[in-house]
ZAPABA-305931 format. One record per atom (N, C-alpha, C): residue in three letters; atom name; x, y, z. Coordinates in pm, whole numbers, plus 50000, padded with zeros to 5 digits. Example, Ala and Ser with C-alpha at 12.3 -4.5 7.8 and 13.67 -1.06 7.14 Angstrom:
<pts>
[ALA; N; [51319; 49431; 50780]]
[ALA; CA; [51230; 49550; 50780]]
[ALA; C; [51320; 49670; 50780]]
[SER; N; [51285; 49775; 50708]]
[SER; CA; [51367; 49894; 50714]]
[SER; C; [51290; 50003; 50787]]
</pts>
This chain:
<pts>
[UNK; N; [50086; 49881; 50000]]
[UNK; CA; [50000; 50000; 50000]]
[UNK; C; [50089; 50124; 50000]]
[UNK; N; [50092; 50215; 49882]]
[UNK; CA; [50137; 50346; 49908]]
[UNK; C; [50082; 50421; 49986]]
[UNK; N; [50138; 50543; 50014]]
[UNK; CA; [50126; 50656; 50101]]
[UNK; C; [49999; 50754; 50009]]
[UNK; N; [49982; 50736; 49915]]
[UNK; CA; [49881; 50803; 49798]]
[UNK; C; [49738; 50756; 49856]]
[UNK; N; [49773; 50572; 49865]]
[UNK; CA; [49667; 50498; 49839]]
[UNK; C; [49615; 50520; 50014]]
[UNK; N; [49678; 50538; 50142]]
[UNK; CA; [49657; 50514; 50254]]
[UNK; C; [49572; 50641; 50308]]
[UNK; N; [49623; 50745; 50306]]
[UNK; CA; [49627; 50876; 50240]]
[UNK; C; [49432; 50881; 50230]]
[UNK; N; [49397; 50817; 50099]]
[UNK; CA; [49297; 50843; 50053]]
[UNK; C; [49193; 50776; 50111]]
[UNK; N; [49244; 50638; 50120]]
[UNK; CA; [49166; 50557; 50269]]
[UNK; C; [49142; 50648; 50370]]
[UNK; N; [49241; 50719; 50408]]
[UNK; CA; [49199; 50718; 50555]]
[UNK; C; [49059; 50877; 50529]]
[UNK; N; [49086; 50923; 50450]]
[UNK; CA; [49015; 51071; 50430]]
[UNK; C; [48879; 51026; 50387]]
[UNK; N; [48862; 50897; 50310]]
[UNK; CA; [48731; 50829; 50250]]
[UNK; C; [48668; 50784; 50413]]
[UNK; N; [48763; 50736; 50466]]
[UNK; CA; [48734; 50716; 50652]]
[UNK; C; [48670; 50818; 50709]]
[UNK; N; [48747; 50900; 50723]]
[UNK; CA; [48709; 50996; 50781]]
[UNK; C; [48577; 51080; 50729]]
[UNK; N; [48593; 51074; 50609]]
[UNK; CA; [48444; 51161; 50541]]
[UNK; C; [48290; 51086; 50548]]
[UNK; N; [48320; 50955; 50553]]
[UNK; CA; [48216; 50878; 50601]]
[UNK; C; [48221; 50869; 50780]]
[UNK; N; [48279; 50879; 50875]]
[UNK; CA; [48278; 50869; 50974]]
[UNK; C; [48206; 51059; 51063]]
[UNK; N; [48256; 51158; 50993]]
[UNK; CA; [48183; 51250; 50988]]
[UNK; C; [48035; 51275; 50906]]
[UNK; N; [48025; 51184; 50824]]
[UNK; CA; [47899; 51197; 50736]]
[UNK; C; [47773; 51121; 50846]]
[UNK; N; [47831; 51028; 50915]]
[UNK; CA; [47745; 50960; 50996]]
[UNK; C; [47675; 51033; 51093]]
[UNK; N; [47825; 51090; 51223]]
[UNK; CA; [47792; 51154; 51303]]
[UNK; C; [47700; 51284; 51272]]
[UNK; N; [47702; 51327; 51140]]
[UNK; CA; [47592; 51508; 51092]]
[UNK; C; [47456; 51385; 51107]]
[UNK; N; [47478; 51293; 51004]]
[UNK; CA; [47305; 51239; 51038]]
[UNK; C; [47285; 51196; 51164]]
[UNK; N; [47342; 51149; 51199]]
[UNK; CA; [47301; 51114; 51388]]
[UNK; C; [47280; 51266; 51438]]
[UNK; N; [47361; 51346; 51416]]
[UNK; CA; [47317; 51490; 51533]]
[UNK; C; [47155; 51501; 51504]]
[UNK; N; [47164; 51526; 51340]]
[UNK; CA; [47084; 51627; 51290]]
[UNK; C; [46992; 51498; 51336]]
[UNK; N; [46924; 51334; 51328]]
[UNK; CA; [46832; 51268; 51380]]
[UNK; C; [46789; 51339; 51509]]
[UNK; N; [46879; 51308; 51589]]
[UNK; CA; [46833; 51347; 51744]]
[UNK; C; [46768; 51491; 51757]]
[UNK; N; [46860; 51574; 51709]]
[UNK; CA; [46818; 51664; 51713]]
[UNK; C; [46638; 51747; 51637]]
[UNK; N; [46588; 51666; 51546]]
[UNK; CA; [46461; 51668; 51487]]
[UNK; C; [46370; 51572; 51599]]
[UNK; N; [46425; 51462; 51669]]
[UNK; CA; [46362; 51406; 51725]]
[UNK; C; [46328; 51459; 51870]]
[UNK; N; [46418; 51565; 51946]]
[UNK; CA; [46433; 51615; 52036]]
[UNK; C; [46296; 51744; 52028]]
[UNK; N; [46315; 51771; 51902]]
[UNK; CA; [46232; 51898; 51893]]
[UNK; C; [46081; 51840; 51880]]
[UNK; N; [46062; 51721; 51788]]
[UNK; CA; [45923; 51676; 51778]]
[UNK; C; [45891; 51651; 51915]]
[UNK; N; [45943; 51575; 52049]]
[UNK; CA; [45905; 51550; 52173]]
[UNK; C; [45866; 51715; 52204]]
[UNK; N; [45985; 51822; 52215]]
[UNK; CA; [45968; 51916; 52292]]
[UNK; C; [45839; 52002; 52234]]
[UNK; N; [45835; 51997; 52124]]
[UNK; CA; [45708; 52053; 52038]]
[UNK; C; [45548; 51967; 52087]]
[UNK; N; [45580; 51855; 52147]]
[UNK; CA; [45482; 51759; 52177]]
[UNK; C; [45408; 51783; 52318]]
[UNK; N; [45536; 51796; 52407]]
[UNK; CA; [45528; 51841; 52547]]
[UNK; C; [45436; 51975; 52563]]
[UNK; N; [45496; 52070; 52489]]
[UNK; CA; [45421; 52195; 52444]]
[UNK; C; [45276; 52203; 52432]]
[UNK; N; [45233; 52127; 52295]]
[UNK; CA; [45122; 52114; 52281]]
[UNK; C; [45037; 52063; 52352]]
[UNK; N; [45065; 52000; 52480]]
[UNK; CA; [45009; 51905; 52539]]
[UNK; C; [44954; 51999; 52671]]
[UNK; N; [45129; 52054; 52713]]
[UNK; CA; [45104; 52194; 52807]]
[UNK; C; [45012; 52252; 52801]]
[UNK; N; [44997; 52313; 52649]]
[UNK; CA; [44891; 52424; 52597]]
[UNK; C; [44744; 52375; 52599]]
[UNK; N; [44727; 52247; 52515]]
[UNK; CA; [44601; 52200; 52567]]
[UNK; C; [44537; 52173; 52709]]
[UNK; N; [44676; 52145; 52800]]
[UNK; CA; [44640; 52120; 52937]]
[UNK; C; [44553; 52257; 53008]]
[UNK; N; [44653; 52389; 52946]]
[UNK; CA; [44635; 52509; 53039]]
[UNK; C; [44471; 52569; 52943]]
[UNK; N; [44457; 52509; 52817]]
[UNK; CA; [44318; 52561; 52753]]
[UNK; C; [44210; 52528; 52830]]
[UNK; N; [44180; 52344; 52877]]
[UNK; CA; [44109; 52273; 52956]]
[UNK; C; [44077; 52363; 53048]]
[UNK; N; [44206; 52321; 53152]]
[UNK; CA; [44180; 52415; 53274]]
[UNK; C; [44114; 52543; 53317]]
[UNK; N; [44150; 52621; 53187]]
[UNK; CA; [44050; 52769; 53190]]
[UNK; C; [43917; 52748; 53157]]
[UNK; N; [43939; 52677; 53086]]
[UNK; CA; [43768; 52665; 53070]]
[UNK; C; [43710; 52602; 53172]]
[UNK; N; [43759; 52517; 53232]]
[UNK; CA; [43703; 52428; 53355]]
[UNK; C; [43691; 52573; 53454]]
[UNK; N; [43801; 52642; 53490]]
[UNK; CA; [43775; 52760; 53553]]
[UNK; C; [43654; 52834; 53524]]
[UNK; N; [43669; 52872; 53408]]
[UNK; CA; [43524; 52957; 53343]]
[UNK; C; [43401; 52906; 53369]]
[UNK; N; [43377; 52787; 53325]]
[UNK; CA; [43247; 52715; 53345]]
[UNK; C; [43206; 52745; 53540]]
[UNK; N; [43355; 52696; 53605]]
[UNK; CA; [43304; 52705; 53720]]
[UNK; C; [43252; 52839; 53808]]
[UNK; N; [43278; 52941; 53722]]
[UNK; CA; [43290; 53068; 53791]]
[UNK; C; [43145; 53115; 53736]]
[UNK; N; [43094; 53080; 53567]]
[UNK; CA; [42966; 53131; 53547]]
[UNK; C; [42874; 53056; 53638]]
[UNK; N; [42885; 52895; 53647]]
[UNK; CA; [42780; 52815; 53784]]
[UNK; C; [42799; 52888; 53865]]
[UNK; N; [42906; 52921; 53931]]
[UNK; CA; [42822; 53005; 54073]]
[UNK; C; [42777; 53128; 54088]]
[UNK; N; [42871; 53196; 53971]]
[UNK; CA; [42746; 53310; 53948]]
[UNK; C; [42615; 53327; 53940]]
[UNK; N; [42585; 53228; 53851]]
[UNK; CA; [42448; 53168; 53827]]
[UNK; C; [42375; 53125; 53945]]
[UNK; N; [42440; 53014; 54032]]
[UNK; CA; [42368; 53013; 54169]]
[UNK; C; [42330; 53082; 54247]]
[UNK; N; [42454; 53198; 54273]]
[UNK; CA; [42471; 53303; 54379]]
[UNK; C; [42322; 53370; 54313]]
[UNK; N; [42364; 53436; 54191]]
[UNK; CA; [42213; 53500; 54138]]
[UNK; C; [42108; 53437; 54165]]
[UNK; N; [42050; 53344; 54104]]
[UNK; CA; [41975; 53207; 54156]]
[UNK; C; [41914; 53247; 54317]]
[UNK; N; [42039; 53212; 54382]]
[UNK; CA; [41982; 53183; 54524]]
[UNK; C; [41956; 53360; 54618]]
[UNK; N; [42017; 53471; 54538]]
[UNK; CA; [41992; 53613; 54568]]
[UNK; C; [41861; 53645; 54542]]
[UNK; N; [41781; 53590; 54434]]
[UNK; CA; [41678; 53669; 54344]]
[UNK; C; [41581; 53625; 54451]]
[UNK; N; [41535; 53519; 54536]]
[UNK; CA; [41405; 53491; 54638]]
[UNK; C; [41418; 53591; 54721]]
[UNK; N; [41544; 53597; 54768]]
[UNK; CA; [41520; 53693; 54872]]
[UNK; C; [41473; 53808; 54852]]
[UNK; N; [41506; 53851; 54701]]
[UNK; CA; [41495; 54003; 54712]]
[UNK; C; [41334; 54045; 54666]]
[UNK; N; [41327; 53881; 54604]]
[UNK; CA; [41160; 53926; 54627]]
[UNK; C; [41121; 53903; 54751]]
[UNK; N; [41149; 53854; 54833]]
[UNK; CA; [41075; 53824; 55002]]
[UNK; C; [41037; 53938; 54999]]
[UNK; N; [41180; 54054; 54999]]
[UNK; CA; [41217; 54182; 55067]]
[UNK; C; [41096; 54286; 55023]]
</pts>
C-alpha cells in the first residue's frame, strides 16, 4: 500500500465517519424537537382545559349566587 493509496483511505474514513455523526446529530436533534414541540402542545392544551374548567366554574356560581339572591329580594 502506498502513502497516495493510505492517504485516501483514511480521508474516505474519515468523510464517512463525519457523514454519519451530521446524520446522527441532525436525527436526534429533529427528534428532540418533535418530543419538545409535543410536550408543548400538550402543556397548551392542558392550560386551555383548565380555563375553561375555571370559566364554566365561575359562570355556575354566578348563576347560583344570582339564583339563590333573586328569592330573597323578592321576600324583601
Amino acid at each position: 500500500m502506498t502513502l497516495s493509496n493510505w492517504w485516501a483511505c483514511w480521508w474516505l474514513l474519515v468523510l464517512v465517519v463525519v457523514l454519519v455523526l451530521v446524520v446522527v446529530l441532525v436525527l436526534v436533534v429533529v427528534l428532540v424537537l418533535v418530543v419538545v414541540l409535543m410536550l408543548v402542545l400538550m402543556l397548551m392544551l392542558m392550560l386551555v382545559l383548565v380555563l375553561v374548567l375555571v370559566l364554566v366554574l365561575v359562570l355556575v356560581l354566578v348563576l347560583v349566587l344570582n339564583c339563590s339572591s333573586e328569592p330573597s329580594r323578592i321576600n324583601n
